[in-house]
N, C-alpha and C positions, 0 to 999 in steps of 0.2 A: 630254193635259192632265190633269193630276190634279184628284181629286175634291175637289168643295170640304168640309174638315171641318165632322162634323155634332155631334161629341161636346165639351160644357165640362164640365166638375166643379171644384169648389172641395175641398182636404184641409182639415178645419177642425182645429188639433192644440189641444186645451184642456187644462185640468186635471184632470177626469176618463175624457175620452178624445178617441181621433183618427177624426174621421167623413170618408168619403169620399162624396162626393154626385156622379153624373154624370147630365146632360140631355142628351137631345137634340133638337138646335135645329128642326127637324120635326116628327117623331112623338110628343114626350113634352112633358112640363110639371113642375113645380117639384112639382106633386102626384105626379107618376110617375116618379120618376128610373128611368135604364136600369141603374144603380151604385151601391150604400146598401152602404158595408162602412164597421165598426164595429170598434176593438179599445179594447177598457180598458187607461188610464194609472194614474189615481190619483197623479198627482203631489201631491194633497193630501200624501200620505206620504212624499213625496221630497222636500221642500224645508224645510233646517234652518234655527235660528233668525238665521243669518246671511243667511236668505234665500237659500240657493244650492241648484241642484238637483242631487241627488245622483250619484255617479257610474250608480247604478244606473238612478235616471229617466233619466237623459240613454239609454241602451240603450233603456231601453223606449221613449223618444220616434224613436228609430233605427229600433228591429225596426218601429216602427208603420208609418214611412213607407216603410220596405222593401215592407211587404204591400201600402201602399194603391200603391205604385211597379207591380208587379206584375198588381197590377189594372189599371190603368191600362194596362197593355201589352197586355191578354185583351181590353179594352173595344174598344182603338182610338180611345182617348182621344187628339184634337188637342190641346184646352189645358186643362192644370187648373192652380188657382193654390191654392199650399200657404200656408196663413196660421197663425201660432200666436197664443194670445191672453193675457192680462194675466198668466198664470202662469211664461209663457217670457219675455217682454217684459220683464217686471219684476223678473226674476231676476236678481242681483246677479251672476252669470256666464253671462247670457244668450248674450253671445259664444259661449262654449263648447260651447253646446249646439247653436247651428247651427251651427259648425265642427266638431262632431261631426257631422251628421245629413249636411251637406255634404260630407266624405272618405268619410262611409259609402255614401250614399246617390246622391250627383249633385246631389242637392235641396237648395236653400237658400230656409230658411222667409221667407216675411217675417213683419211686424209689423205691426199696423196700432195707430195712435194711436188714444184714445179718442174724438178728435170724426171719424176714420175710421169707428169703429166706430157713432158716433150716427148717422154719416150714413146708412150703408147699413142699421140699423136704422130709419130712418123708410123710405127705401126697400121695407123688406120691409113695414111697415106698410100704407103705400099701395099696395101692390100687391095687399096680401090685402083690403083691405077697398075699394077703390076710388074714384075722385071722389066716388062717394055721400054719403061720410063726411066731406065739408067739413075743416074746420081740422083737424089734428093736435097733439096731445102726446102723442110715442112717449119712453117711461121703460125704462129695462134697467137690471138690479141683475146685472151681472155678480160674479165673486170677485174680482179686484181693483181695481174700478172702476165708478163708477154714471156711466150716461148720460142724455141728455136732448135732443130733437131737436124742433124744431118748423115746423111748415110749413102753407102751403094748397094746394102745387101739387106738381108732381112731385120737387123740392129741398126741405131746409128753409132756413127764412133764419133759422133760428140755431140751432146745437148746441150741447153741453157738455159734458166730464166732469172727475169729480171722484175721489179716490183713494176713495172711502168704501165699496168692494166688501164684499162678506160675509165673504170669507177677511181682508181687510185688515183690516176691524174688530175681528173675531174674534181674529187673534192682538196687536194694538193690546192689545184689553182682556185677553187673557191673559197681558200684558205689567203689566200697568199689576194687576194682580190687582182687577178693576172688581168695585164691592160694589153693593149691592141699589139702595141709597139713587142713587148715584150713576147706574146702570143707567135710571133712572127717568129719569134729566134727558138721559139720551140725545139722544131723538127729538129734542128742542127745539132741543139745541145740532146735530145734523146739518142741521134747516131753517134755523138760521141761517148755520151755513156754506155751503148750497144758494143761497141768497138773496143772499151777501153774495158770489159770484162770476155768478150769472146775468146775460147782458150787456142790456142796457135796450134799448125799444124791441120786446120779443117780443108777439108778438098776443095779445088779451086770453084769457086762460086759460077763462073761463067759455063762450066759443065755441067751444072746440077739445073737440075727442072724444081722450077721455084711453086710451093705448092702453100696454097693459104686454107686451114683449114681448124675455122672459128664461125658463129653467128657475126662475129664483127667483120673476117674478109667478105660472108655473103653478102650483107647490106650494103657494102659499100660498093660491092662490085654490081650490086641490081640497080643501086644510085647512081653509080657511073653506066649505065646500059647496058648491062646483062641482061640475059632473060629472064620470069619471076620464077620462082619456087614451083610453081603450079604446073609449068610444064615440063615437069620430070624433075630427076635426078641425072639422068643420061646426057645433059644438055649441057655442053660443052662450055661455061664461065670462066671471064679470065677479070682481073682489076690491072688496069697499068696504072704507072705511078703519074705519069700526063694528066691523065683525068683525072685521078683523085687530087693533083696539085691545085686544079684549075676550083675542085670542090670545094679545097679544106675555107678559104677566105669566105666562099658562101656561108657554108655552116656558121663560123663564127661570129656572121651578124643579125642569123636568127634566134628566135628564142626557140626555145626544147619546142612548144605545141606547134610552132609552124615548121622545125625539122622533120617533125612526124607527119608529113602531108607530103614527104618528097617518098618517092616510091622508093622503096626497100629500108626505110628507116623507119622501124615499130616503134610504138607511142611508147612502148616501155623503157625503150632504146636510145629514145629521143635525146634525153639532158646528156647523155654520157659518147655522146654520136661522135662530137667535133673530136672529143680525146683520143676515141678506137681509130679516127682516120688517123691522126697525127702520128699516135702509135704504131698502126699500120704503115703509113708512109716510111716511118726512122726503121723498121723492121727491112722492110726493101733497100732502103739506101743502105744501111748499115751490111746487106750481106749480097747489095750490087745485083738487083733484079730491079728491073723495069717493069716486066710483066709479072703476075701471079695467077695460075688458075687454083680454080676454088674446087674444094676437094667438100662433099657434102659427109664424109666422116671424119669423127674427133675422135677425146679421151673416153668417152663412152663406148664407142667402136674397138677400138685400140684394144679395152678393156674386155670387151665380150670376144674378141678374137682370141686372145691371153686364154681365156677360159675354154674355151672351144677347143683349145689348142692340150689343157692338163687333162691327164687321167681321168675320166669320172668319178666323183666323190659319192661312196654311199653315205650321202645323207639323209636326217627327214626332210620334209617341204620347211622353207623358211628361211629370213634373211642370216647370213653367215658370211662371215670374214674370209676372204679365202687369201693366203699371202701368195 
């Protein structure tokens, strides 16, 4: 009788890079993976203004899943599920690139929708903070898409998303060549468009514990005074919307290379910085929180708890779809 597999991982293949995360379903926990391999994409620089990603991203989204394929076989990895997120997804030859990565590799990405991705974001919410924490409103300011999930129990009973990412905005107004004046009426008109798709009937906002949990809440919330990354995960972060109002006008008058000098805003993060605050901000106002604490799990998390959670799969080692 073969042994029943003890190993899941999730490949997460994003815009600036493809992480591999493995648990196991025994001896470890989502704090201790048995598997953290990590290769830099930067498809931010791959993908022209027709929106297509370039012959050359599509390689490096190929070698990545090669490696983490690789690992995956040293582990003894039963099931890992490969997902890409709003920068593949949304790529006007998205085709291509998992018919790439699929003749190269074995592996075919999937996709997950935005109210996919809110969901297994509230998920990871509730997992890290637990019952204790009553009602939910979990917010994510991905690159090409902002979420919103709300719940009191282990499900939300209503998600959302909307195109209004960081990257999406960002080249939106480098499109549109967005002046100061206009920059300013921003926020206002993203809560309106926030407000004017939310489905009615969500629980009243002033009872939910508002939880931000994206790389774009962290930066902003280390930029407005939080503590860095380096001293834990345990470390209590919050962003109010005070401080980041007092932020957004700064941002807007530096360039990308001097936004990356202000602490918690990475060089890679830099050009697309001013749109995640703004985004961030209309997220808050739109669902009536002031403060947010920052929650250090996402759609990754979400997704490796979903697994944790199914039957064990007799599979061989290797990357696999799981629905």
């Amino acid at each position: 009788m073969s042994e029943e597999p003890r190993r899941v991982g999730v490949l997460d293949v994003g815009c600036f890079s493809a992480h591999l995360v493995v648990v196991d379903r025994h001896q470890g926990s989502l704090l201790h993976p048995v598997v953290s391999h990590k290769v830099r994409l930067r498809l931010d620089q791959a993908v022209d203004s027709d929106g297509r990603i370039s012959a050359a991203g599509m390689e490096r989204v190929a070698a990545a899943v090669e490696q983490a394929q690789q690992a995956v076989r040293r582990a003894g990895v039963a099931t890992v599920v490969p997902f890409a997120t709003s920068v593949i997804r949304d790529a006007a030859n998205a085709g291509e690139v998992v018919d790439l990565v699929a003749a190269r590799t074995g592996v075919e990405l999937r996709t997950l929708s935005g109210l996919q991705e809110a969901r297994l974001s509230y998920l990871a919410a509730r997992n890290w903070y637990g019952w204790s924490a009553g009602p939910l409103t979990v917010l994510d300011v991905g690159g090409g898409t902002v979420e919103m999930a709300v719940g009191e129990g282990t499900e939300p009973v209503a998600a959302h998303s909307l195109p209004l990412g960081a990257r999406t905005l960002t080249r939106q107004w480098e499109s549109e060549k967005l002046t100061g004046k206009r920059l300013r009426r921003t926020t206002a008109d993203l809560v309106q468009m926030i407000n004017a798709d939310l489905p009615a009937g969500l629980p009243d906002g002033a009872r939910c514990r508002a939880v931000g949990c994206s790389k774009v809440f962290q930066q902003l919330a280390r930029m407005t005074g939080a503590r860095p990354q380096r001293d834990g995960l345990f470390v209590a972060r919050q962003l109010r919307a005070a401080d980041l109002e007092k932020w957004i006008p700064r941002l807007a008058k530096l360039p990308a290379a001097e936004r990356a000098r202000i602490p918690g805003i990475s060089e890679h993060r830099a050009h697309q910085s001013l749109a995640g605050a703004i985004a961030a901000r209309a997220l808050m106002e739109a669902t009536g929180h002031d403060v947010v604490d920052i929650c250090p799990w996402s759609t990754r998390e979400g997704l490796l708890t979903t697994l944790l959670e199914q039957p064990p799969q007799h599979a061989g080692a290797g990357l696999v779809a799981v629905a």
